[in-house]
N, C-alpha and C positions, 0 to 999 in steps of 0.2 A: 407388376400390374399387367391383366391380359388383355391384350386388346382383340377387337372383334374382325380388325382386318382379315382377311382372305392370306394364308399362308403360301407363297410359291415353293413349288415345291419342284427339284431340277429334274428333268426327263433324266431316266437310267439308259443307260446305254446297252443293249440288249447282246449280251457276245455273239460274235457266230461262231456256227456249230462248228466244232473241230472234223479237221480233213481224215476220211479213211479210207481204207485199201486192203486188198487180198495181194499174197504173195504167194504165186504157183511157181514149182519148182519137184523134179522128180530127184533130185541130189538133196538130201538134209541136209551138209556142207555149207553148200551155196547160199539153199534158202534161208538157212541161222543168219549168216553173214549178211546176206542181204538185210534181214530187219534189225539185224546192230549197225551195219551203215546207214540205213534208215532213220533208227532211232537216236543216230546223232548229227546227220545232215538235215532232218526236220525232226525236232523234239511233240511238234506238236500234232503228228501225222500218226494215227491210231492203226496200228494192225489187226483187225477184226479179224483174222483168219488167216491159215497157210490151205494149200491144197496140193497134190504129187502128182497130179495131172491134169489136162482141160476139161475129162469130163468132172471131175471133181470142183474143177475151179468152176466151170460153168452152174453145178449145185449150189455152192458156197454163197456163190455171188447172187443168186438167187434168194437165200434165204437172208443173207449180210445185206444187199445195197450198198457195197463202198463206193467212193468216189472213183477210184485208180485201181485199177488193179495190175500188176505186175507178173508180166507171162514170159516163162522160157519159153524159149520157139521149140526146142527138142525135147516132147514127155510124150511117154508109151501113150499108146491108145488116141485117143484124140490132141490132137498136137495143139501148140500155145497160138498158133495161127488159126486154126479150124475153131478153138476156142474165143479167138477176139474175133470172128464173123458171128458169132455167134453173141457176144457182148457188145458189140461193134453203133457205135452214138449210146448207147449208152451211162457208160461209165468212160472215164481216161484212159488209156491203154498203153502202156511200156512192155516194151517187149524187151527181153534178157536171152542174150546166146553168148558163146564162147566166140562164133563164127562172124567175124564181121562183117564178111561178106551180102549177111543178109539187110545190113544196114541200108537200105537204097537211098538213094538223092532222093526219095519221096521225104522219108523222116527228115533231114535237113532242112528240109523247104513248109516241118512243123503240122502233116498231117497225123504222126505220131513220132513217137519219140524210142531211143533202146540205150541199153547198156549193156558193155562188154563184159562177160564173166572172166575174170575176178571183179569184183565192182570196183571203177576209176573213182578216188574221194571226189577230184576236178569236172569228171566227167557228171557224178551222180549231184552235183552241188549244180551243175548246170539245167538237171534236167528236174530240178526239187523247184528251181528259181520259176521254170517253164510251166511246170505246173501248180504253181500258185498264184502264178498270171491268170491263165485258163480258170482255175476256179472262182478267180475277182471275179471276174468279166461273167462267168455262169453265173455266179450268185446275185450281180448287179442285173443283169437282165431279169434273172427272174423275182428279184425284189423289186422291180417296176413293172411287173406285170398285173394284170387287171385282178380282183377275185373272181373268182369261179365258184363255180355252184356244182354238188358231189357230182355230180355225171359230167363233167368236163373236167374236174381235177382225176377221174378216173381214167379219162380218156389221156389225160399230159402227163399221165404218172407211165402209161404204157407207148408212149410215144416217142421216139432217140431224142436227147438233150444232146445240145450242144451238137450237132455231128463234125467232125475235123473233115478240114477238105478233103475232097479226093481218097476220101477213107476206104472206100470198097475196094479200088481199083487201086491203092497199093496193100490190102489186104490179098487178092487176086494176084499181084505181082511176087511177094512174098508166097505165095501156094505153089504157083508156077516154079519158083528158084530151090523149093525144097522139093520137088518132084525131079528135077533135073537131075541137082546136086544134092541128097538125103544129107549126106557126109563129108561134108567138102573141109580140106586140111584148115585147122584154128588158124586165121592170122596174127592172133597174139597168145602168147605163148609167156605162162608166168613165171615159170623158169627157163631159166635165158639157155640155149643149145651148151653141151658141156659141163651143165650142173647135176644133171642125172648122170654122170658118164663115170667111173675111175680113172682118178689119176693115170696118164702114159708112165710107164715104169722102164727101168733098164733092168738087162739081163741080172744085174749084179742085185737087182735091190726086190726080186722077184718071188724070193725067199720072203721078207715082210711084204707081210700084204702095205700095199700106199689104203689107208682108208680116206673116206671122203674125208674133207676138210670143211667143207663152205657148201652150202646152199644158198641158191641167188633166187630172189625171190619178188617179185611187184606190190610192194606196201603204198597202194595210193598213186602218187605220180612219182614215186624213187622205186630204186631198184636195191633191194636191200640184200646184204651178204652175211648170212645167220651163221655162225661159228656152230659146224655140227656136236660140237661139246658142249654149248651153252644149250641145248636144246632139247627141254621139259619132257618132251614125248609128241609125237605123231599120232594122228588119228585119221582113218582114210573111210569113204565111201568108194561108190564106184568108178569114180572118174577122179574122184581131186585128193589131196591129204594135206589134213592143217597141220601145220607147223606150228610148234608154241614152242614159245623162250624166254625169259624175265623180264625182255623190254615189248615182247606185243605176239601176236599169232600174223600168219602168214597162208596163204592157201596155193599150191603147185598141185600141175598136173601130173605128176609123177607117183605111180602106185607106191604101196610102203613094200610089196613085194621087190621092186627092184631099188628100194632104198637100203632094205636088210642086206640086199647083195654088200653091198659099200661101206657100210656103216661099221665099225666097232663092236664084233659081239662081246667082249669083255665090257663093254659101258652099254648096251643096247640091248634090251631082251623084250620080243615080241611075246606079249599076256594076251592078248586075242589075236581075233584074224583082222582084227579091223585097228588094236593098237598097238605101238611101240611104245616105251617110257624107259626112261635114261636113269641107269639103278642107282646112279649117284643122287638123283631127286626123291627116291624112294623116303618115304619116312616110317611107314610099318603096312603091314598085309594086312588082314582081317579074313576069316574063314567065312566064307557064303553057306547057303542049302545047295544038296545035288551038286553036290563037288567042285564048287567056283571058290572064286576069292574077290575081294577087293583090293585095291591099291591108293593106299592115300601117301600125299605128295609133304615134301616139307614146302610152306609157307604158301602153299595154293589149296582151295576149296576144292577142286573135282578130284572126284572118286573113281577112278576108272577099272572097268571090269577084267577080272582073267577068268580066262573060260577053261575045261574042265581038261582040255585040250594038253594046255599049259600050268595046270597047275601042278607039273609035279616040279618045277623051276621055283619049288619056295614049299619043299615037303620037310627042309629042318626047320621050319618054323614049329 
């Protein structure tokens, strides 16, 4: 039987919008890593875009609007600094260096925020926490805010949100400290002193070479000791090279040029400039055009390149 009463019907709960970000960084390496430690200390934090420098990230962010963006301090051309005066109230702003030095008691005291290259899990879980506070509290204010009528929502759409304290003036501080010091020595260091080095040898055992052993490596807040025999293959950029091995990847400051010094050519053959891969993981080559090859792995997906350089290291194929 229908009755003619008035049906309630329950208010829906309207989601909000999922948090997003740019990730500027001139190292591919870093920035990969960056959005996989991202994409598991906030699963629900969108990467709209990467960019290889500030004037790039300063475009991006123009045409994107993310929430956060995430700037090395150190990229050619206009720097991650000269970049976030330039985004500056804005958007959120994390600054990313190797150097910790440019961390000042400003960020501490929460007028922005950084993380040390490699990214800390402890560290970056701290500062995911920090800014999803920051975005409650935006999005609360601006959900109690009056309506506006086009010509004043045009005027509060080009106007800084949210500005962080004392933003300019540890922006300015930060400009001042990279003008002093461009290049001042990493205070952390992801391979521990000694892990890039050969083994000390005696006269007697000088005949066999000692190869490396061990790679010591910052996985999060451990310091992990990679068996260089268990170890899938090396891929480097300019500055870092990731380590991979059956239980995870690893990223050290130490070129693969002077890893090759150390390493075991009998188990270790460099197929680019850029990788190494350990011939016991090999599971078959594949011929490329203009004289390359591939390299596929047993029990892993990536395909990694040999260049034309080295392909005669697999011409009985």
């Amino acid at each position: 039987m229908s009755s003619d009463l008035p049906q309630t019907v329950a208010p829906t709960a309207v989601p909000a919008a999922a948090p997003t970000a740019l990730v500027a960084d001139d190292e591919p390496l870093l920035r990969d890593s960056l959005v996989r430690a991202l994409a598991q200390a906030w699963p629900e934090l969108q990467v709209l875009g990467q960019a290889r420098n500030g004037r790039e990230a300063v475009e991006k962010f123009e045409q994107l609007r993310p929430d956060i963006v995430f700037l090395d301090v150190h990229m050619p051309g206009l720097n991650g600094v000269e970049a976030a005066r330039q985004l500056a109230r804005r958007a959120h702003i994390v600054f990313v260096t190797a150097y910790e030095q440019y961390a000042v008691q400003a960020f501490e005291q929460g007028a922005l925020d950084y993380l040390v290259k490699p990214i800390d899990e402890a560290r970056l879980a701290d500062t995911v926490a920090r800014l999803k506070q920051r975005l409650v509290e935006q999005r609360s204010v601006q959900g109690h805010a009056p309506v506006l009528d086009a010509a004043e929502l045009a005027a509060k759409d080009a106007s800084p949100v949210l500005p962080p304290a004392a933003l300019e003036a540890v922006i300015q501080q930060l400009l001042t400290r990279l003008q002093q010091s461009p290049r001042a020595e990493p205070t952390v260091v992801t391979a521990a002193p000694g892990a890039s080095t050969l083994p000390a040898r005696s006269a007697a055992s000088a005949a066999q070479p000692a190869y490396l052993q061990w790679i010591r490596a910052s996985v999060g807040a451990s310091l992990k000791l990679i068996p260089v025999d268990e170890i899938i293959y090396l891929r480097s950029d300019e500055k870092y090279t990731l380590v991979v091995w059956p239980e995870g990847e690893a990223l050290i400051r130490t070129p693969i040029r002077e890893l090759m010094e150390q390493i075991d050519p009998q188990r270790f053959a460099q197929v680019h400039r850029s990788v190494v891969v350990n011939l016991h993981a090999i599971s078959h080559v594949t011929r490329g055009p203009n004289e390359t090859a591939d390299v596929h792995l047993k029990d892993r997906p990536e395909v990694l390149p040999v260049s034309r350089s080295y392909l005669h290291l697999f011409r009985q194929m």
